[in-house]
C-alpha atoms as a printed R data frame, in Angstrom:
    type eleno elety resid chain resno       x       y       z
1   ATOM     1    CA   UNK     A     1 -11.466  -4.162  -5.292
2   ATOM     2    CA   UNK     A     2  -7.877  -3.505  -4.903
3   ATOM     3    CA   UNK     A     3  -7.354  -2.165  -9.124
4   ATOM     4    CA   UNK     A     4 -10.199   0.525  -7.237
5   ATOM     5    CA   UNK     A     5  -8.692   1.237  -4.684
6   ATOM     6    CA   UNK     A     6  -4.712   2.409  -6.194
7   ATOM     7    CA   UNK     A     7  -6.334   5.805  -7.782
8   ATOM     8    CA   UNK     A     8  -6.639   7.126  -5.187
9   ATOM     9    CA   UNK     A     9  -3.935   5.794  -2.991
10  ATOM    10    CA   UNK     A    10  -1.881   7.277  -5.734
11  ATOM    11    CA   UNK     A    11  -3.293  10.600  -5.378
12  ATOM    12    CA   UNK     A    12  -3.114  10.650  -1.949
13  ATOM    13    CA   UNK     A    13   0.516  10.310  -2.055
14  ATOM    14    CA   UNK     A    14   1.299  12.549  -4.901
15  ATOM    15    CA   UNK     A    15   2.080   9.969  -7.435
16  ATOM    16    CA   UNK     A    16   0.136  10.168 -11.287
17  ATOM    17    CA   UNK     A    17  -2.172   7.656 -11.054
18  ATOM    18    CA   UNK     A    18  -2.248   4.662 -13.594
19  ATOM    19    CA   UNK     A    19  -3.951   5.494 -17.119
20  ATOM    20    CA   UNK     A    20  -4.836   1.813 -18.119
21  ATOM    21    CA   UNK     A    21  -6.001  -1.089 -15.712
22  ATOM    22    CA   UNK     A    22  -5.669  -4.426 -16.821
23  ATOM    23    CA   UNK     A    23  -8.213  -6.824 -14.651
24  ATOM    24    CA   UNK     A    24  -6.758 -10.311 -15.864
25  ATOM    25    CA   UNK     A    25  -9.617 -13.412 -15.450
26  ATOM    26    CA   UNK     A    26  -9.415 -15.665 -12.176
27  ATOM    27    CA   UNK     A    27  -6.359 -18.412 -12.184
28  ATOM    28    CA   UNK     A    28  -7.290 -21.854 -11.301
29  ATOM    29    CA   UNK     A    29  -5.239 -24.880 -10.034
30  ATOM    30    CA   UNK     A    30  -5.753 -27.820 -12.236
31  ATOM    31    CA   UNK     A    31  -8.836 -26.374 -13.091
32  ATOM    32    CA   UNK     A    32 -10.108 -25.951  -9.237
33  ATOM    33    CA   UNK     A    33 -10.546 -22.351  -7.494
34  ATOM    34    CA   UNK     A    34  -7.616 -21.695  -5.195
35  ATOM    35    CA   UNK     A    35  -8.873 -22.571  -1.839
36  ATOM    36    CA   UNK     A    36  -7.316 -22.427   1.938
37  ATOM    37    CA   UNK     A    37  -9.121 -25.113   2.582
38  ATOM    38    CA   UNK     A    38  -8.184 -27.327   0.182
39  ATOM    39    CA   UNK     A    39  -4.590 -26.095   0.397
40  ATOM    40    CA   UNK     A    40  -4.089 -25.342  -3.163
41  ATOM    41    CA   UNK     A    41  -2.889 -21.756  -2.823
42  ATOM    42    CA   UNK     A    42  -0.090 -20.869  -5.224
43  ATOM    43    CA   UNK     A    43   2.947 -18.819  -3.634
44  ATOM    44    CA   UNK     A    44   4.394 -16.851  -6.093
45  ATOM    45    CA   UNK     A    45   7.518 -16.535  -3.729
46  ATOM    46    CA   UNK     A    46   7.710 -20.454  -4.451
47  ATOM    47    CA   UNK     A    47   7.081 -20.755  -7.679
48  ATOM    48    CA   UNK     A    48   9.902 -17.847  -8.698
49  ATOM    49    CA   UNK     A    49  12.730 -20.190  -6.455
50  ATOM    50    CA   UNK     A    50  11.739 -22.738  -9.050
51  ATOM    51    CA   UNK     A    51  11.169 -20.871 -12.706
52  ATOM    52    CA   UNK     A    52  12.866 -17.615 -11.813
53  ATOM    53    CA   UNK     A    53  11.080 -14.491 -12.087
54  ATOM    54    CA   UNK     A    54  11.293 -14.549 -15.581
55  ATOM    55    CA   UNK     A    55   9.726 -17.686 -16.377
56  ATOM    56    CA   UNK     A    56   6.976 -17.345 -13.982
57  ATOM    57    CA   UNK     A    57   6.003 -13.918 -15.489
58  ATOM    58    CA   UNK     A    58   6.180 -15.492 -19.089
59  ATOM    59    CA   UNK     A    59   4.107 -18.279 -17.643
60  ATOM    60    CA   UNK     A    60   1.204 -15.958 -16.851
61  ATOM    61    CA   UNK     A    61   1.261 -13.673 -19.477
62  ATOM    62    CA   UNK     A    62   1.330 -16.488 -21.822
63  ATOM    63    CA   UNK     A    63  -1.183 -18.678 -20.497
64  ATOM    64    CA   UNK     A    64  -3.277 -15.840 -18.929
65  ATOM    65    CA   UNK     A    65  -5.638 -13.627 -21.004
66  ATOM    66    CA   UNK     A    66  -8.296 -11.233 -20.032
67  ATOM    67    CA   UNK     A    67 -11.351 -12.950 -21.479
68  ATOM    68    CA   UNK     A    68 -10.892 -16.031 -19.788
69  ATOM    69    CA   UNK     A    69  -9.803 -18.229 -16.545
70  ATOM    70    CA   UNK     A    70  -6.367 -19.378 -16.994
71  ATOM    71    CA   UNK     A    71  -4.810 -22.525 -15.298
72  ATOM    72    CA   UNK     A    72  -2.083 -23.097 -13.123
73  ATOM    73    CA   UNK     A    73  -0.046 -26.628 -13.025
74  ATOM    74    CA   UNK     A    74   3.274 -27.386 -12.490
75  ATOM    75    CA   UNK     A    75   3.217 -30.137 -15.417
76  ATOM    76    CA   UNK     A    76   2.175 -26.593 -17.981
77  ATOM    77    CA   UNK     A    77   4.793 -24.420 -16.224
78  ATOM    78    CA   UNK     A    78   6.985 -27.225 -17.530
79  ATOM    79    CA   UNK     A    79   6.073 -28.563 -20.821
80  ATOM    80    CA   UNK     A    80   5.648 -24.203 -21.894
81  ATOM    81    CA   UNK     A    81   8.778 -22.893 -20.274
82  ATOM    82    CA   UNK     A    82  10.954 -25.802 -21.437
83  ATOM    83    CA   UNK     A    83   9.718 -25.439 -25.137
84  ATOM    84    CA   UNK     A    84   9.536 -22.088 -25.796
85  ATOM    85    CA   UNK     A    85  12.303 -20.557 -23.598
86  ATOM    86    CA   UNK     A    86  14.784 -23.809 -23.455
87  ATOM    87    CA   UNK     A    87  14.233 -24.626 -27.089
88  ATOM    88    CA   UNK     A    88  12.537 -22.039 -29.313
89  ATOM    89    CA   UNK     A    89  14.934 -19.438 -27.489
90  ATOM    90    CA   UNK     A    90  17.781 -20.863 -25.933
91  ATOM    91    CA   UNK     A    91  18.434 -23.933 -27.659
92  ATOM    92    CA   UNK     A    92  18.344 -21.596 -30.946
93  ATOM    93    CA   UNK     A    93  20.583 -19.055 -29.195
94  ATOM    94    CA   UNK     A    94  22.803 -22.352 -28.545
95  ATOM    95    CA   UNK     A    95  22.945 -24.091 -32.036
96  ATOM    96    CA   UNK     A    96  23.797 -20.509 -33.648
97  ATOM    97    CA   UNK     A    97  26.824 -19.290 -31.593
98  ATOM    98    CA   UNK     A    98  28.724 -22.626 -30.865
99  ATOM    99    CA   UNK     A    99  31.863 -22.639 -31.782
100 ATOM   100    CA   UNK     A   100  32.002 -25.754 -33.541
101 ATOM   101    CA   UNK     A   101  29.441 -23.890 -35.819
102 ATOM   102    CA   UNK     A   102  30.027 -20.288 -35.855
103 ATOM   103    CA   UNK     A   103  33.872 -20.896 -36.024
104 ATOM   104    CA   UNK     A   104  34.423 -17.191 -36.582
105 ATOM   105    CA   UNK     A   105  32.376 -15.908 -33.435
106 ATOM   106    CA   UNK     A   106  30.307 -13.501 -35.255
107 ATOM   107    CA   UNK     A   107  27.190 -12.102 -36.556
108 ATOM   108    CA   UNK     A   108  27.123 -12.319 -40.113
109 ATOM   109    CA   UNK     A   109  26.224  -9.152 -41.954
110 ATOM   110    CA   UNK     A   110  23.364  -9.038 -44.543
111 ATOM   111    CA   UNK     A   111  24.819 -10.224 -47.960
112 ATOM   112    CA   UNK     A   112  22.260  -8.448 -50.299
113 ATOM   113    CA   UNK     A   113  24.026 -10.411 -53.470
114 ATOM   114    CA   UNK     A   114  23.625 -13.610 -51.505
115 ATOM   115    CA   UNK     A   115  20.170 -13.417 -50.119
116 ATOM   116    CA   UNK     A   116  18.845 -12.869 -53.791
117 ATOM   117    CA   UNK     A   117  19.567 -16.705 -54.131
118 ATOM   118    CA   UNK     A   118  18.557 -17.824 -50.508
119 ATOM   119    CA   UNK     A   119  14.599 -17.033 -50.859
120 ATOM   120    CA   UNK     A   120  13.830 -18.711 -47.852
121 ATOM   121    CA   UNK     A   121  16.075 -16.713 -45.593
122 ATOM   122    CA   UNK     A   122  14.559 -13.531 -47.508
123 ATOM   123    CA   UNK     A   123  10.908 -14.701 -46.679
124 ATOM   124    CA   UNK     A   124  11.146 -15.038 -42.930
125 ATOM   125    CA   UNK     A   125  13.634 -12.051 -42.544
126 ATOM   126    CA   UNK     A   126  10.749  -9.858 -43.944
127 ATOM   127    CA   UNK     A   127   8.564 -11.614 -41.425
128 ATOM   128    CA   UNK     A   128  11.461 -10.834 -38.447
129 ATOM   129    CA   UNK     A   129  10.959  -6.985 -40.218
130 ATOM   130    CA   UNK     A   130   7.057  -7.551 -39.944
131 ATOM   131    CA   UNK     A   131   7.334  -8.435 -36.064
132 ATOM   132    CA   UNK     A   132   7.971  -4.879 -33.715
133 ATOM   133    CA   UNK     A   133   4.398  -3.834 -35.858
134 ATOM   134    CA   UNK     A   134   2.421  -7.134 -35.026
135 ATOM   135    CA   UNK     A   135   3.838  -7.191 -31.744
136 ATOM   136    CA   UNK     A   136   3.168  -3.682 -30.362
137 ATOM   137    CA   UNK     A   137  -0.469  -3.220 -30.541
138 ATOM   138    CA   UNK     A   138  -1.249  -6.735 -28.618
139 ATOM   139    CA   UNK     A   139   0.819  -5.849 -26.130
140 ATOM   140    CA   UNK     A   140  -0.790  -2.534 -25.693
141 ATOM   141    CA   UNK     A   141  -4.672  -3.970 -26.178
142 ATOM   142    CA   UNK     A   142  -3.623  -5.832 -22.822
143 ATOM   143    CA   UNK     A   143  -3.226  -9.659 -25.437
144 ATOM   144    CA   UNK     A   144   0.239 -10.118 -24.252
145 ATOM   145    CA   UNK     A   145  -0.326 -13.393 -25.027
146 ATOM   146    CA   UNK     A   146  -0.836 -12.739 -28.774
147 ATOM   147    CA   UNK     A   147   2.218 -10.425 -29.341
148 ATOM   148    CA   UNK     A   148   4.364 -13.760 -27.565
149 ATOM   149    CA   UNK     A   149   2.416 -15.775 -30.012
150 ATOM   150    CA   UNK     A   150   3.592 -14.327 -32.928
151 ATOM   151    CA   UNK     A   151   7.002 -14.450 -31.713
152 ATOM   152    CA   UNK     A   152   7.202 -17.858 -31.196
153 ATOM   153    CA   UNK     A   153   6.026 -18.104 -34.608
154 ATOM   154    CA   UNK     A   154   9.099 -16.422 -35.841
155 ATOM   155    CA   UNK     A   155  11.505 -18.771 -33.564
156 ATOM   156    CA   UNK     A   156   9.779 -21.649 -34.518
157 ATOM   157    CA   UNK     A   157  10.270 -20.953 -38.680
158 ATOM   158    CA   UNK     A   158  13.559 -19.569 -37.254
159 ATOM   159    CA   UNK     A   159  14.484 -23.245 -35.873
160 ATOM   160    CA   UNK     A   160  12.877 -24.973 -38.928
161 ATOM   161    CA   UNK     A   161  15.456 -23.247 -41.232
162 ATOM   162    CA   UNK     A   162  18.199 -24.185 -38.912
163 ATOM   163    CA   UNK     A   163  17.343 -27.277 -38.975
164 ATOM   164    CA   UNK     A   164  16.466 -27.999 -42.887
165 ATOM   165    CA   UNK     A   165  19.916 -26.135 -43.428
166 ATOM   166    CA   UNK     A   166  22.234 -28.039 -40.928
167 ATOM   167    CA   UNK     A   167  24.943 -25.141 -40.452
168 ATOM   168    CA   UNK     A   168  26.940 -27.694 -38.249
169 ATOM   169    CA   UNK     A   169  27.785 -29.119 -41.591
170 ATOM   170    CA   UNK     A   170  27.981 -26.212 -43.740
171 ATOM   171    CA   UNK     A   171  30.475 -25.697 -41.322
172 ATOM   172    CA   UNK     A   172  32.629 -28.205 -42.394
173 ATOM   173    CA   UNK     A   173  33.118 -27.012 -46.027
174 ATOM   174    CA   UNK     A   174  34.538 -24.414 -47.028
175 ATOM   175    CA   UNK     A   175  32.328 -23.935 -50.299
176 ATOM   176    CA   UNK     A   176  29.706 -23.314 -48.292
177 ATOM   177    CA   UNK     A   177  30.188 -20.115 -45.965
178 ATOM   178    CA   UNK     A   178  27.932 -18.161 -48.093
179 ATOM   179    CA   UNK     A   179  25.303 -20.515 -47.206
180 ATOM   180    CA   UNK     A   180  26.231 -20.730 -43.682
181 ATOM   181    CA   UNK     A   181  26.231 -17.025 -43.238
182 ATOM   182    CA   UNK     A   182  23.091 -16.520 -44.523
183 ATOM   183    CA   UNK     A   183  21.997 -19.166 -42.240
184 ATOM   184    CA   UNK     A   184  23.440 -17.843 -39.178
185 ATOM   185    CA   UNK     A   185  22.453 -14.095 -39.807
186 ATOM   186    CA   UNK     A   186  18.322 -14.689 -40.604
187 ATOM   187    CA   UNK     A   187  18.607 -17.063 -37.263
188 ATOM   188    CA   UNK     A   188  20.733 -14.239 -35.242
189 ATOM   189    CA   UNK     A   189  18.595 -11.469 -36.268
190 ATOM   190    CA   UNK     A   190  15.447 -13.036 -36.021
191 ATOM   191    CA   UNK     A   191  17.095 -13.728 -32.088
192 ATOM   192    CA   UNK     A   192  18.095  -9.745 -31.718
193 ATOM   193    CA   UNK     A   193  14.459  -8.495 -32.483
194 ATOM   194    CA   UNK     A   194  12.687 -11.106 -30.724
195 ATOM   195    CA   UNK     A   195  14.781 -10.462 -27.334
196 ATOM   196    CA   UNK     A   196  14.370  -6.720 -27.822
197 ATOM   197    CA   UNK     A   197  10.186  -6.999 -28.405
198 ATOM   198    CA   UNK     A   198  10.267  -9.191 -25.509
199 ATOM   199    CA   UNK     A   199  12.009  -7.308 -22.934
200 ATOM   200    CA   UNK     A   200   8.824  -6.350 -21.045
201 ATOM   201    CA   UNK     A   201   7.605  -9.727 -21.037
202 ATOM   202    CA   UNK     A   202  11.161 -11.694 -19.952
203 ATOM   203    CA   UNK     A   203  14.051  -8.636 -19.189
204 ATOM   204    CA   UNK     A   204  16.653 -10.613 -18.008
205 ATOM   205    CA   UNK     A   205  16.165 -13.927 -20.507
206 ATOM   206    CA   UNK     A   206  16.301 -11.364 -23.237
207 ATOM   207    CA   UNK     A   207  19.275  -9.650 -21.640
208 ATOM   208    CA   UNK     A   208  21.607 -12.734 -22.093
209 ATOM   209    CA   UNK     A   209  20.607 -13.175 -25.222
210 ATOM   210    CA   UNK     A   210  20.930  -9.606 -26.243
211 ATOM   211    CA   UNK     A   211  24.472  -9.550 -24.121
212 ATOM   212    CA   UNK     A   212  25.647 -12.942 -26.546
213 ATOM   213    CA   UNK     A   213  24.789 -11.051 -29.780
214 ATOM   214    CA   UNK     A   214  27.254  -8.289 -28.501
215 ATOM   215    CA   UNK     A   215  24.209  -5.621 -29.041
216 ATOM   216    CA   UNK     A   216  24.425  -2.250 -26.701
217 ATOM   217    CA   UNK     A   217  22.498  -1.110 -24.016
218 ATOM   218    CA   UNK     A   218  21.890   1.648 -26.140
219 ATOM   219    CA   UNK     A   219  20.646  -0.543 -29.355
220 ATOM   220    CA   UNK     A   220  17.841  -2.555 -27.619
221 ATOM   221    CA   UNK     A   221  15.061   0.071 -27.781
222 ATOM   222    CA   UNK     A   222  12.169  -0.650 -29.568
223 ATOM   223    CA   UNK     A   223  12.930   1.621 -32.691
224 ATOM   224    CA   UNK     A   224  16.200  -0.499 -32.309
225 ATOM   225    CA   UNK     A   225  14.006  -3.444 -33.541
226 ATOM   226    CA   UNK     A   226  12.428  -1.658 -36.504
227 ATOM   227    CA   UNK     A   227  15.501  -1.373 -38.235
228 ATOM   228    CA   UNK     A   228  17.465  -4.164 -39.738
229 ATOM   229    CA   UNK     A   229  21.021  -5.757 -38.370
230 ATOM   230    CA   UNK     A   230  23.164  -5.209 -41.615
231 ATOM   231    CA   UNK     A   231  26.635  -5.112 -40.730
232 ATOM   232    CA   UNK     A   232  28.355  -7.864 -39.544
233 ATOM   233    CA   UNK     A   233  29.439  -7.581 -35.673
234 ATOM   234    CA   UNK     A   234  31.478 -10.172 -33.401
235 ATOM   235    CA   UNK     A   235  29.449 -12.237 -30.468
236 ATOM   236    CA   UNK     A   236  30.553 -11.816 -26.605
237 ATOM   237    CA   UNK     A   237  33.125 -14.065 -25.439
238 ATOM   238    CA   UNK     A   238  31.528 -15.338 -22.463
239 ATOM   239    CA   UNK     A   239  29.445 -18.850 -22.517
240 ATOM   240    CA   UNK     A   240  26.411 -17.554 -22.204
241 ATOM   241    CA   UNK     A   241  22.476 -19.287 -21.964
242 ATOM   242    CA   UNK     A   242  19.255 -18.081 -21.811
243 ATOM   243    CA   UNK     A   243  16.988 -20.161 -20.067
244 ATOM   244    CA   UNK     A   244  18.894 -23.755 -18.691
245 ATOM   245    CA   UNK     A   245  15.769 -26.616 -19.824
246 ATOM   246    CA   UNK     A   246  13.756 -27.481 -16.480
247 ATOM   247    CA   UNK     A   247  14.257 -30.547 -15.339
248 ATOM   248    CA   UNK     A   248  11.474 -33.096 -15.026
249 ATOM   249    CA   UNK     A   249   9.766 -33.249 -11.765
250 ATOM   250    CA   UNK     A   250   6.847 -34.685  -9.875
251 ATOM   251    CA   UNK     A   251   4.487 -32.372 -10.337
252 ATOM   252    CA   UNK     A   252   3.243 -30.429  -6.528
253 ATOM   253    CA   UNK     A   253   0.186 -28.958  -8.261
């Protein structure tokens, strides 16, 4: 009722009316209808003071989809926000600029002689190449939730390498800062596109990150994502984290 109702409110007031309406399905709380009487209402007010704005809308869009109802509990808010913006994002953000790993504070650039050997960092920086295209059309078919999939899919192969390669030990030799390079600059740039594609979704999350990786204002447009991070660049001085891991709690609804 309300979706029909802004068209012509719009009008009315002189403002271009919106060209696409997306009617998301019904949400549910622990799989029961939101009811006054059973005093399950969900305050989005609330629920912001306790995931920020941010997580909450990643929450949704995540978990909601069009087809179908989508369900609201604290114990999901957790267990999604904590591993895919804590850990697939921040913890990744984390491992990759410390200082006891990234000694020199930068970005690596792309060693083209180097990545001929390092297969594996060639393979998923094609698919980081791959992502702005996959990404795009879900988000504007109204399948958020799809374009954030395939994103985490990145971060997660992303994390995998990190972890497979240990760069806190590469770290510690000095034969092998090729390696560690390549390591750090598939993770970082796998980070800079995925913050850029999800700017609609999470602005200020991918803001930090964006702000760590010392990228301009003016280099986190979409077109900015299309094109490859080649040159190496040196990482923002300030401590900075993306999403702090939620803290276990007994669970309101």
């Amino acid at each position: 009722m309300a979706a029909g109702l802004e068209p012509p409110r719009h009008i009315l007031s002189g403002v271009e009316p919106p060209r696409h309406i997306l009617c998301h399905s019904h949400w549910m709380v622990n799989d029961e209808k939101m009811s006054k009487s059973k005093g399950n209402i969900v305050s989005p007010v609330n629920e912001i003071e306790k995931y920020t704005a941010d997580g909450l809308r990643y929450f949704l869009l995540r978990e909601g989809v069009p087809h179908s109802d989508g369900n609201f509990s604290s114990t999901s808010v957790h267990r999604l926000l904590n591993a895919e913006l804590a850990d697939n994002l921040g913890n990744l953000l984390s491992r990759c600029t410390a200082p006891l790993v990234n000694k020199e504070q930068i970005f690596p650039g792309h060693d083209k002689v180097f990545f001929k050997e390092f297969t594996r960092g060639q393979k998923l920086l094609q698919e980081v190449a791959e992502l702005p295209d996959k990404v795009r059309p879900r988000y504007l078919e109204g399948n958020i939730y799809l374009g954030l999939d395939a994103i985490m899919h990145v971060l997660r192969q992303t994390n995998a390498l990190v972890q497979d390669n240990k760069p806190w030990e590469l770290a510690k030799s000095e034969g092998c800062q090729n390696l560690l390079h390549a390591v750090l600059h598939t993770s970082l740039e796998a980070l800079r596109v995925s913050a850029i594609v999800m700017q609609p979704v999470i602005p200020t999350i991918a803001s930090r990150v964006l702000d760590k990786l010392n990228i301009g204002e003016n280099e986190r447009n979409w077109t900015d994502a299309e094109r490859s991070n080649i040159h190496q660049r040196s990482l923002a001085v300030e401590n900075i984290y993306a999403f702090p891991r939620l803290q276990a709690q007994r669970a309101s609804i």
